[in-house]
KOLFI-704374 format. One line per 4 residues: number of its first residue (from 1); for each residue x, y, z of C-alpha. Coordinates in steps of 0.02 Angstrom, whole numbers, plus 50000, padded with zeros to 5 digits. Each point is the difference from the previous one (the first is absolute). Layout:
N
NUM) X Y Z; ...
END
This chain:
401
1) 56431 54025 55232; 49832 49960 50108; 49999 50065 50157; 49922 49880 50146
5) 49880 50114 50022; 49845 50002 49929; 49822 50110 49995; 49858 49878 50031
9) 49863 50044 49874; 49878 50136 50071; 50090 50030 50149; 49999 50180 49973
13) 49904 50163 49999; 49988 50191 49945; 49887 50139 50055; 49937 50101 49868
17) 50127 50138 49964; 49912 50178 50059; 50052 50161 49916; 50092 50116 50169
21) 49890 50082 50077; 49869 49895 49988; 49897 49852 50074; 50158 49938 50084
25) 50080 50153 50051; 49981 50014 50187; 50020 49822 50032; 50160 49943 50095
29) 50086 49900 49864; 50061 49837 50112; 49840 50000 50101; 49905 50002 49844
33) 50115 49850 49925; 49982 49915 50146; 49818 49997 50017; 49993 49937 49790
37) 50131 49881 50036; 49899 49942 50134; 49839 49973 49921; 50089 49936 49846
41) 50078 49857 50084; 49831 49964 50086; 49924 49993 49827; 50140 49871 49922
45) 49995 49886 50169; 50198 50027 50049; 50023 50028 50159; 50135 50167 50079
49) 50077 49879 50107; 50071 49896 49877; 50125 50151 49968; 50129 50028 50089
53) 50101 50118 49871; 49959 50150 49911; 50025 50155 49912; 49922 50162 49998
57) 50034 50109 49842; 49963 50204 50042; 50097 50149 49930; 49886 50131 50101
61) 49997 50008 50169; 49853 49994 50120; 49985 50024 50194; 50072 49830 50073
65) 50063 49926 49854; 50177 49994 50054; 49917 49836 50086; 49993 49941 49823
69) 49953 49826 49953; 49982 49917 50195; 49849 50123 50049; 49912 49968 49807
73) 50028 49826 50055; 49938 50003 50178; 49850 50098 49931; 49939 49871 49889
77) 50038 49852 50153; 50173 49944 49918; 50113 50030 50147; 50114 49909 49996
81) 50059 50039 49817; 50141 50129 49991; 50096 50089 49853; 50064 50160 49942
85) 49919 50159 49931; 50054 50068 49818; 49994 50141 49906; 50103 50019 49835
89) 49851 50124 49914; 49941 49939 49864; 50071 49825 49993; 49976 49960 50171
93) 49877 49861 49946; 50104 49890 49909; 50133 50048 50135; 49858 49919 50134
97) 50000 49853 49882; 50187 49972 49999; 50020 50006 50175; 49847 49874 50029
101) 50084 49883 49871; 50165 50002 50066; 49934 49955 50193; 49909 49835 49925
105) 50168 49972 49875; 50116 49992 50152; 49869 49894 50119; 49938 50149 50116
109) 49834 49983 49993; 49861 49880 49863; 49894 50145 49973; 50016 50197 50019
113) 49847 50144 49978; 50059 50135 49894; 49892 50159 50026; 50049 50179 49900
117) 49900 50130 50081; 50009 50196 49964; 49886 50156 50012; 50080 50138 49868
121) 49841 50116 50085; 50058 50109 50137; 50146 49966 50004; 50089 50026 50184
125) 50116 50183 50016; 50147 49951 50100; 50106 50116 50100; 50192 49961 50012
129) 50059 50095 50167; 50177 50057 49979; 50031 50122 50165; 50151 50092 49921
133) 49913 50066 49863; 49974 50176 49971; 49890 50034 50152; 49999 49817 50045
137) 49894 49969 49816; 49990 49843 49940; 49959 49915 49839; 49815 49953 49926
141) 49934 49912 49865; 49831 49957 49914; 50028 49799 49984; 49906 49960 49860
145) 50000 50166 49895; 50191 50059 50030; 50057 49830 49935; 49904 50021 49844
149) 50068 50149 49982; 50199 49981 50040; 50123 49845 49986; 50123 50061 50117
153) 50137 49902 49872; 49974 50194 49876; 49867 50074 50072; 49887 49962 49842
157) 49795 49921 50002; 49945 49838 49947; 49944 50064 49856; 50133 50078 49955
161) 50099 49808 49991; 49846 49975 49852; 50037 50183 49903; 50205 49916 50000
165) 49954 49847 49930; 49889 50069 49884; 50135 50098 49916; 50112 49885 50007
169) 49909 49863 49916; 49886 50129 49885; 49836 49944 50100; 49856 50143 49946
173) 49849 50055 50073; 49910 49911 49844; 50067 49836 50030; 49983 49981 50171
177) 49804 50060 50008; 49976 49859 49852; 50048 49868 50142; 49913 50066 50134
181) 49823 49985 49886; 50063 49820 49975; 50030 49980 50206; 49833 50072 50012
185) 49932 49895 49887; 50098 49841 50084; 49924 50060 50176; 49836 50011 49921
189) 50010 49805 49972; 50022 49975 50186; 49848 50069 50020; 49892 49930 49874
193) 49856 49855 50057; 49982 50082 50164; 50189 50022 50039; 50023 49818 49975
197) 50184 49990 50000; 50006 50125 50147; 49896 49874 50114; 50122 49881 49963
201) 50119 50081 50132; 49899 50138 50077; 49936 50047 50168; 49815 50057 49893
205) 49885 50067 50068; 50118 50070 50135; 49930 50092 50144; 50088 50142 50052
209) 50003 50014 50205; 49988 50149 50068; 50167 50060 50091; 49966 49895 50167
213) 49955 49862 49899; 49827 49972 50071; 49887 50028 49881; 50008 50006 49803
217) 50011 50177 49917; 49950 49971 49833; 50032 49852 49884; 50139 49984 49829
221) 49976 49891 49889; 50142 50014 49878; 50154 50146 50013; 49948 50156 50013
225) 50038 50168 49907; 50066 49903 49851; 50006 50127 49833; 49968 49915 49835
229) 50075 50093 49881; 49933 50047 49801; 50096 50057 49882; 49908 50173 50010
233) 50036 50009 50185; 50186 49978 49972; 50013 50116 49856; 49946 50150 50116
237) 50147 49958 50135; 50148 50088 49978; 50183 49954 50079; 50013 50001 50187
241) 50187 50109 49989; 49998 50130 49855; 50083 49928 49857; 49987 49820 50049
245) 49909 49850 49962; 49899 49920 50126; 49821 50045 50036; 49921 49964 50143
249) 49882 49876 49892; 50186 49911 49960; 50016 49971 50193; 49953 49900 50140
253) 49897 50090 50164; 50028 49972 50168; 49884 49877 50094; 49963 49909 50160
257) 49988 49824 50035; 50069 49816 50071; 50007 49832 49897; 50098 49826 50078
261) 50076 49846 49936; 50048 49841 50072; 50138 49906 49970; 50036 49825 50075
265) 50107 49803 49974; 49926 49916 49855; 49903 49882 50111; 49934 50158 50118
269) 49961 50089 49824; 49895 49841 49927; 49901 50014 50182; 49963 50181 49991
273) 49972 50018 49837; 49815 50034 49903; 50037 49872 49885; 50125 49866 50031
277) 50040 49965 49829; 50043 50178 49948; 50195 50033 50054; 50080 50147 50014
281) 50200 50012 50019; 50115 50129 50001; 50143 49995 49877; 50095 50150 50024
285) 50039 50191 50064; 50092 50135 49939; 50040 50172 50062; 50075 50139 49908
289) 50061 50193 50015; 49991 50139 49847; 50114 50154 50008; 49954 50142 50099
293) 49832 50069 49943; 49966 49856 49858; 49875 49903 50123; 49906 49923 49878
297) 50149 49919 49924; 50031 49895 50133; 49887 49871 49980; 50086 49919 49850
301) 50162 49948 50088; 49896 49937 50136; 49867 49880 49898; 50151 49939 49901
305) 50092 49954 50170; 49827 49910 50039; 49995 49919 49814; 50188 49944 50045
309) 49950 49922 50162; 49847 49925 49931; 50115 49946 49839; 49864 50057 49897
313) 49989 50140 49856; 49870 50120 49975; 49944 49894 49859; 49950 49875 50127
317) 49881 50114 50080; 49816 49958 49998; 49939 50146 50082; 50107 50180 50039
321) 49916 50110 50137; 50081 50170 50070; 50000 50126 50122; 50003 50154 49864
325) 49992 50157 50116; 49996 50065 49792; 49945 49952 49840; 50185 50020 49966
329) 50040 49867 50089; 49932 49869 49904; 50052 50058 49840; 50184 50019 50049
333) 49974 49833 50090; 49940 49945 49837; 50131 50059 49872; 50149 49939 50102
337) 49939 49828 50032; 49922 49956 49851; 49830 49982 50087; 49831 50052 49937
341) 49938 50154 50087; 49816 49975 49947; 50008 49796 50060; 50062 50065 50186
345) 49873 50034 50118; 49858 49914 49925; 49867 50018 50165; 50060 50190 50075
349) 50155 50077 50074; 50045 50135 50108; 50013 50127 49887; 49798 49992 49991
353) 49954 49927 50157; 50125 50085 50095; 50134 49990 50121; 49980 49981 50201
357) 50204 49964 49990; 50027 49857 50132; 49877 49862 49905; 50003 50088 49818
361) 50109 49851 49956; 49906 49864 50108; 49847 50045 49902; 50074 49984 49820
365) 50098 49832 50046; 49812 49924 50065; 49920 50063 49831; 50166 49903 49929
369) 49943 49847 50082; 49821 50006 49929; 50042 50051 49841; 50114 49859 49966
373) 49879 49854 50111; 49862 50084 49845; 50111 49956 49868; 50028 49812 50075
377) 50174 50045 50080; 50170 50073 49927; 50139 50107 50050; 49968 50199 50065
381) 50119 50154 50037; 49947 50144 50093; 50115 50142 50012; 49999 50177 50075
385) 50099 50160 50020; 50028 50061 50168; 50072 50179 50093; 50172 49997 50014
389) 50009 49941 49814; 49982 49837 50074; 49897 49856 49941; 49956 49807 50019
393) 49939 49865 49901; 49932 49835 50030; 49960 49845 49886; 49858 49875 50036
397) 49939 49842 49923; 49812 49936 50014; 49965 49814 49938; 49889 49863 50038
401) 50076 49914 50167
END
């Protein structure tokens, strides 16, 4: 099927991706989305007010943002737009996109702002009160750090769903370290003629505000804290958990940063959109659960429920990009769908440029986009794992208009 709506051409954006801790780290995470969304839409001539729906994707909180999507929008001088707040971890992107398809499918709105924000970086500490505790104690956690650490569904670490899947499938160290020189060497292209493909999509050179937003800090111009990984490097590294199989070279890093899409009617789409004769509609989305612990199985149920919707095989697919939180990932991806690992991914990932959470999946569908508009259109998947053993997929087709 083709859903009604569509992504005009260009009418989206991504930070650069910063490594936690880093340039991005004491930034509030909507403010800071707000003020690029801002500028960004000043840049492409499309006016806030023309929205008056919208999403905002965050799986960390900040101070205020149980305001959620109407204060992003009345910063940026959309107010009268309205819409929802979402956080499903790591696939709250495509998430975002579903729900701004859906509101233009049933005639709520001709054009919604999508914006995934989230700042993995000092993360907040939250107290629960519970007054008949022991002593009136109540319960605490670390936000960002505790939830890396513990699904409360067993009590086990992300990485832990990676070591489970590994033995299951027989996934080695040796294996997955060969694909993460070839996602290195796949990011490396995104870079090459002065980041070429990266300033397709963008915000470069970014300046960095400071906190109050008054002045500029210091400037990025491309993500920050990226490793590239050699051979020799990765032959050092030794499993994470004793007797397992993931390295930390075979894994993503936590990271902080916003990107946006648009989605709009056809006719709002061809209006907004960079170029009028590239079109870009959605065909189809799938979600999908793994058992208990097996998170990064999940994402094959859910990109063939997105292949079924689209009515479309793997085959068909043009271009494959993923969320792969591991190398493992991919090459599970790979073996159950008949897909070719080393063909997925072909400008970066998050498993080298890393993984802010909220727009982790907004950034890999734009490099989707651009990928596919560079090869003269076709059909693209993205895919990606998420906590809960949870995941979503989404199918897109570029062509000439």
């Amino acid at each position: 099927m083709a859903y009604l709506a569509e992504i005009p051409y260009g009418a989206y954006w991504s930070t650069p991706f910063a490594r936690w801790q880093g340039a991005l780290a004491n930034l509030h995470s909507v403010e800071l989305a707000a003020h690029v969304a801002k500028g960004e839409l000043d840049r492409r001539g499309i006016d806030p007010g023309c929205f008056d729906f919208g999403v905002l994707g965050i799986s960390v909180p900040q101070k205020h943002s149980f305001y959620g999507f109407p204060w992003l929008a009345a910063l940026i001088g959309a107010r009268d737009a309205t819409g929802p707040a979402i956080g499903q971890a790591c696939a709250t992107s495509v998430r975002c996109l579903l729900t701004g398809a859906q509101e233009i499918e049933v005639g709520q709105t001709d054009a919604a702002l999508l914006v995934a924000c989230d700042r993995t970086s000092n993360g907040p500490h939250i107290y629960y009160p519970n007054p008949a505790g022991p002593g009136g104690l109540g319960a605490h956690e670390n936000w960002v750090m505790d939830n890396f650490s513990c699904d409360p569904n067993g009590g086990h670490a992300m990485v832990t769903t990676a070591e489970n899947v590994a033995a299951k499938h027989g996934i080695g160290t040796e294996e997955q370290h060969e694909l993460v020189l070839r996602r290195t060497e796949q990011y490396r292209a995104a870079l090459a003629d002065d980041r070429a493909f990266q300033r397709r999509y963008m915000v470069s050179p970014m300046e960095v505000p400071t906190p109050n937003f008054r002045k500029t800090a210091m400037v990025l111009d491309g993500d920050e804290g990226v490793t590239l990984s050699t051979a020799e490097g990765l032959a050092r590294l030794k499993p994470v958990l004793k007797d397992g199989t993931v390295t930390f070279g075979g894994q993503t890093h936590p990271a902080d940063g916003n990107a946006a899409i648009i989605v709009a009617s056809a006719d709002r789409a061809r209006e907004m959109s960079a170029n009028p004769k590239i079109r870009v509609r959605i065909l189809g989305f799938g979600s999908g659960r793994a058992d208990a612990a097996y998170m990064p199985e999940a994402t094959i149920p859910a990109a063939r429920a997105a292949l079924k919707q689209a009515g479309l095989g793997i085959a068909d697919m043009d271009a494959i990009n993923s969320h792969n939180p591991f190398a493992l990932n991919d090459i599970l991806f790979a073996r159950e769908t008949g897909a070719d690992a080393n063909r997925m991914n072909n400008y970066g990932c998050s498993l080298i440029w890393g993984h802010p959470q909220g727009p982790t999946g907004m950034r890999s569908i734009i490099e989707l986009i651009e990928e596919l508009a560079l090869r003269g259109g076709g059909n693209g998947l993205f895919e990606g794992c998420a906590a809960g053993d949870t995941s979503m997929a989404v199918v897109i087709n570029v062509s000439d208009g």
